[in-house]
C-alpha positions as CSV (number, residue, x, y, z in Angstrom):
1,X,-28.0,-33.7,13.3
2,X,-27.0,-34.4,9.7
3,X,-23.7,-35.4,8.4
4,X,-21.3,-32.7,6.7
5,X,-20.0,-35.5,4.8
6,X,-23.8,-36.5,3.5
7,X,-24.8,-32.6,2.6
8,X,-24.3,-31.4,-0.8
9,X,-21.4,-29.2,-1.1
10,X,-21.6,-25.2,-0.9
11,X,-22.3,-23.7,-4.6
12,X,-20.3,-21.0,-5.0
13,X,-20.3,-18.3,-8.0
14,X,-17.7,-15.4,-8.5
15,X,-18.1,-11.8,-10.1
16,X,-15.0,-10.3,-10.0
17,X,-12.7,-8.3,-12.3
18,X,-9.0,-8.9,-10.7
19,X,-7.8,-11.8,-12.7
20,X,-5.2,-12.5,-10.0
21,X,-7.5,-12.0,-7.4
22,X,-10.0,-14.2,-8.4
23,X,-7.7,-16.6,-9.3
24,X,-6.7,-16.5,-5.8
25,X,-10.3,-16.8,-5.0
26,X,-11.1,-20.0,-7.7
27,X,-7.9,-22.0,-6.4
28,X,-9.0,-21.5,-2.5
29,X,-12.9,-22.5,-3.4
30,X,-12.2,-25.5,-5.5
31,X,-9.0,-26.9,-3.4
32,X,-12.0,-26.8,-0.1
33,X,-13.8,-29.5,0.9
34,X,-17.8,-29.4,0.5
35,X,-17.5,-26.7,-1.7
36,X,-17.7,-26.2,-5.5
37,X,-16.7,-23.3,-7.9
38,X,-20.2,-23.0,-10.2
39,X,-19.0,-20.0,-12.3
40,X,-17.1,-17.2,-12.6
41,X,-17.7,-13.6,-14.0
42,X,-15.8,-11.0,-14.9
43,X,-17.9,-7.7,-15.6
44,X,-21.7,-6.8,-15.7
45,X,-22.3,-8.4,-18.3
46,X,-20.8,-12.0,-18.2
47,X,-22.4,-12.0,-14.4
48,X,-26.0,-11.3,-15.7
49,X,-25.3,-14.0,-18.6
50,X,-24.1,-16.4,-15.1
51,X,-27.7,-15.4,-13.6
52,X,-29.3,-16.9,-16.4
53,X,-27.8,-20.7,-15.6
54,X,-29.1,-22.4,-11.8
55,X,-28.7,-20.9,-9.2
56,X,-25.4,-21.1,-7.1
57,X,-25.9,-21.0,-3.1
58,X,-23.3,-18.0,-2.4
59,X,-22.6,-15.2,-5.0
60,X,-19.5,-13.5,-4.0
61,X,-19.5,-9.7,-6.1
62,X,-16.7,-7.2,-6.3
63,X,-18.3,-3.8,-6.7
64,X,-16.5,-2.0,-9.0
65,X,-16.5,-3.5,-12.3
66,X,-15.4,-2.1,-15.4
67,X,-18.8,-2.1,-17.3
68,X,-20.6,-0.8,-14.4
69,X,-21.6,-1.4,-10.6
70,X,-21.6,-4.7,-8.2
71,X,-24.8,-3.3,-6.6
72,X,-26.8,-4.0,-10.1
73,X,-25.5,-7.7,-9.8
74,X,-27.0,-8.0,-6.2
75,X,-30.3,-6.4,-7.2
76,X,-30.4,-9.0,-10.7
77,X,-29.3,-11.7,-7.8
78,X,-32.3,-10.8,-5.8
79,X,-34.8,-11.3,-8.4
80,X,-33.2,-14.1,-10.6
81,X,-31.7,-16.4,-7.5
82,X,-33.7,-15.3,-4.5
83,X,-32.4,-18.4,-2.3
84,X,-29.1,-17.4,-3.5
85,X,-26.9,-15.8,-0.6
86,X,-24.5,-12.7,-1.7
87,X,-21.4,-11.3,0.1
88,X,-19.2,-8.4,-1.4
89,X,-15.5,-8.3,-1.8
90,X,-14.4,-4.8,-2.2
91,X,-11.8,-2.5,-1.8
92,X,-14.3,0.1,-1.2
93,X,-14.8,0.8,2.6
94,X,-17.2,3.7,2.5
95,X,-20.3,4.3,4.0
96,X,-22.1,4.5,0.8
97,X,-21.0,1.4,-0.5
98,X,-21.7,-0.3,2.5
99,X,-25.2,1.2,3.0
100,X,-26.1,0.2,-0.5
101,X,-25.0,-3.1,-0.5
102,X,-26.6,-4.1,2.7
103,X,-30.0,-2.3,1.0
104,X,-29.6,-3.8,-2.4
105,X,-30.0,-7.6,-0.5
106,X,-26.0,-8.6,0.8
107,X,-25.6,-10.7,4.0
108,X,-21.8,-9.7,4.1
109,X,-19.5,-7.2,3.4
110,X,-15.3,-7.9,3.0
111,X,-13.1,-5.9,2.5
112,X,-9.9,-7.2,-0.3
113,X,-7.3,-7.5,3.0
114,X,-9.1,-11.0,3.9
115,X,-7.0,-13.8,2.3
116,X,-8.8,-16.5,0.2
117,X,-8.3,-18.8,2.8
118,X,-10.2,-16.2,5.4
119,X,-12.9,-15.8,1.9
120,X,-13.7,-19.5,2.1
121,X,-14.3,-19.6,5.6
122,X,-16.6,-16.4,5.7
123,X,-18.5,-18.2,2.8
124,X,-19.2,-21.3,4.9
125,X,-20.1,-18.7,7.6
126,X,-22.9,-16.9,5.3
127,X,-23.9,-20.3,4.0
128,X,-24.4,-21.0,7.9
129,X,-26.9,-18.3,8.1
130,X,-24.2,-15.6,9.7
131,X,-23.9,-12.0,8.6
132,X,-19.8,-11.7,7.8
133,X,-18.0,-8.3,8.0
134,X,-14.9,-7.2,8.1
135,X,-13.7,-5.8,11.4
136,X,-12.5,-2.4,9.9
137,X,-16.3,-2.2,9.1
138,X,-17.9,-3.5,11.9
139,X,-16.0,-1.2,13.9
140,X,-17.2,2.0,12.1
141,X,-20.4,0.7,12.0
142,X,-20.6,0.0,16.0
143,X,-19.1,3.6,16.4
144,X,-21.9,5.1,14.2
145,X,-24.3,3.2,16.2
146,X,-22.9,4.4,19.6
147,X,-22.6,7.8,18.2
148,X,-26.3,7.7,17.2
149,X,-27.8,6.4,20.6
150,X,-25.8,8.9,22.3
151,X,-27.6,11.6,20.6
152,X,-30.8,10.3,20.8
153,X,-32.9,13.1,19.8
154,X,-30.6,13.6,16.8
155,X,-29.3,10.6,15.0
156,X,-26.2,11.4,12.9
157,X,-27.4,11.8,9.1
158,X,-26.3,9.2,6.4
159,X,-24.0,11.0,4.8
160,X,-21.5,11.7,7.6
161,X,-19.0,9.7,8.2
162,X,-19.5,6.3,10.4
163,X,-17.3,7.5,12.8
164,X,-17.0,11.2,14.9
165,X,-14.9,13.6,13.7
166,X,-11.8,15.1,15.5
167,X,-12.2,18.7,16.1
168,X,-10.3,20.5,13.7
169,X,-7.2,21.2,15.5
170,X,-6.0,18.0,16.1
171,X,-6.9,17.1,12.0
172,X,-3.2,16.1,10.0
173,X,-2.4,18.7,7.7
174,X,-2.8,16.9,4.7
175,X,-1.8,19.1,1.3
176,X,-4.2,19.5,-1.3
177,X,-2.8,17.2,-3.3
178,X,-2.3,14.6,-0.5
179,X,-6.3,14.9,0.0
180,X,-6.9,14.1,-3.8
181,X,-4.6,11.2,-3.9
182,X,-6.3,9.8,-0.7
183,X,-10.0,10.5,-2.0
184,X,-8.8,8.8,-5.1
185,X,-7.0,5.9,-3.0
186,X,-10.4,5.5,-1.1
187,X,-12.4,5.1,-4.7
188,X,-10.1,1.8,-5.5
189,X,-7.9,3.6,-8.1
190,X,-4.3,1.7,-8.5
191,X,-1.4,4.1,-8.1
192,X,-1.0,3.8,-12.0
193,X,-4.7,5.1,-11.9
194,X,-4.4,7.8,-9.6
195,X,-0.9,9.0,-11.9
196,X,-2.7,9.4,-14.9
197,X,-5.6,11.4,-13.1
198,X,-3.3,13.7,-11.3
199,X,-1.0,14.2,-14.4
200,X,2.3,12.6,-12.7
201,X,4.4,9.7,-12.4
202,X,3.9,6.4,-10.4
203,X,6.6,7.6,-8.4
204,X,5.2,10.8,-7.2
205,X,2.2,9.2,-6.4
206,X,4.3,6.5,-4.1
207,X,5.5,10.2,-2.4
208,X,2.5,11.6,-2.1
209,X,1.5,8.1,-0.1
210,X,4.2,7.8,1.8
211,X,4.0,11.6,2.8
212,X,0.3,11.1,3.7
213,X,1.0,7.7,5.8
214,X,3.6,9.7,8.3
215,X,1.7,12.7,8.8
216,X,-1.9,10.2,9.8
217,X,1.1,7.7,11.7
218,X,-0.5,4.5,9.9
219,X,0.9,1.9,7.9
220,X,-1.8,1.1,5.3
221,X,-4.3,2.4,2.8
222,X,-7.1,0.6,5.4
223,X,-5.4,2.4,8.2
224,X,-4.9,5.7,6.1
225,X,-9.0,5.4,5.1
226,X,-10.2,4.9,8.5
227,X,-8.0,7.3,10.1
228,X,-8.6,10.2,7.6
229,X,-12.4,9.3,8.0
230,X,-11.7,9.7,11.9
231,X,-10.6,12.9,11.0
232,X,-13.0,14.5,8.8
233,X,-10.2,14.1,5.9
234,X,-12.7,12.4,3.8
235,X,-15.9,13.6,2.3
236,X,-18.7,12.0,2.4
């Protein structure tokens, strides 16, 4: 068996847009042992300019950038560093993205609420030849799959939700409003975002949350995705 301490340390390259977030990221890489920070991106275009250097061993890509989409980045990886191992971070939880991402060539899919610390680790574990996923994800994903083998004859469609929905009775009664701030929530937006789309203050917003939180009895925006997905709150 070869020695950890005689193998060449874990290449690792950044695309993400969150200063303090990748910040996060940088520090936790570089301050890990057998592991080096090779480059960092920003947007689009800095990460196809980063594809153009050698190659890094693990590409970690937000999705939503501000010059366009994470899934271009994976499909450039593909072609430009095809040894090159990619896992998204993202605050996006939907099928779609998930689907895409795992089609456009990623071996892992994390959702923001990991900490850096949990980051590194799920990078050795890619590295390692594993698949990481967040357990929100996995979850859906395993209920989707149940749901599917169940029905046999009639595998639920792609766009549904991953997971059954309630029957409409026992559905919160979220307002309309309510429904838009989630549905934006569930695209990323900040609350600041989410005000100027909707016309009102950062403070309503906060109301409109916290309103939306009591009535689905959860305690985060995860929580609040998953269980408005559970739901049928969400469309697809």
């Amino acid at each position: 068996m070869p020695n950890p301490a005689l193998s060449p340390p874990i290449q690792v390259a950044l695309v993400e847009d969150d200063v303090f977030f990748a910040q996060a990221l940088a520090d936790a890489i570089q301050a890990a042992a057998s592991m080096d920070l090779q480059g960092m991106a920003a947007n689009c275009q800095q990460a196809r300019q980063m594809l153009t250097t050698p190659a890094a061993d693990v590409l970690l890509v937000d999705l939503g950038l501000p010059d366009g989409s994470g899934l271009d980045i994976i499909r450039a990886a593909q072609q430009l560093w095809p040894r090159c191992l990619v896992m998204v971070s993202t605050v996006f939880g939907d099928e779609a993205h998930v689907i895409q991402s795992l089609e456009a060539g990623a071996s892992g899919y994390l959702l923001k609420d990991s900490t850096p610390a949990l980051t590194v680790e799920e990078i050795r574990n890619v590295y390692a030849g594993g698949s990481p996923i967040s357990p929100l994800i996995a979850r859906q994903l395993l209920t989707r799959f149940r749901y599917a083998m169940a029905s046999e004859s009639a595998p639920m469609p792609l766009a549904s939700s991953l997971v059954p929905q309630m029957p409409q009775e026992e559905q919160a009664r979220l307002s309309p409003r309510e429904r838009q701030v989630l549905d934006y929530i569930t695209k990323g937006f900040s609350y600041e975002e989410i005000g100027v789309l909707m016309g009102v203050s950062r403070n309503s917003v906060l109301s409109f949350v916290r309103r939306i939180y009591a009535k689905l009895k959860v305690r985060s925006q995860l929580e609040a995705i998953y269980e408005a997905r559970v739901q049928g709150l969400l469309a697809p």
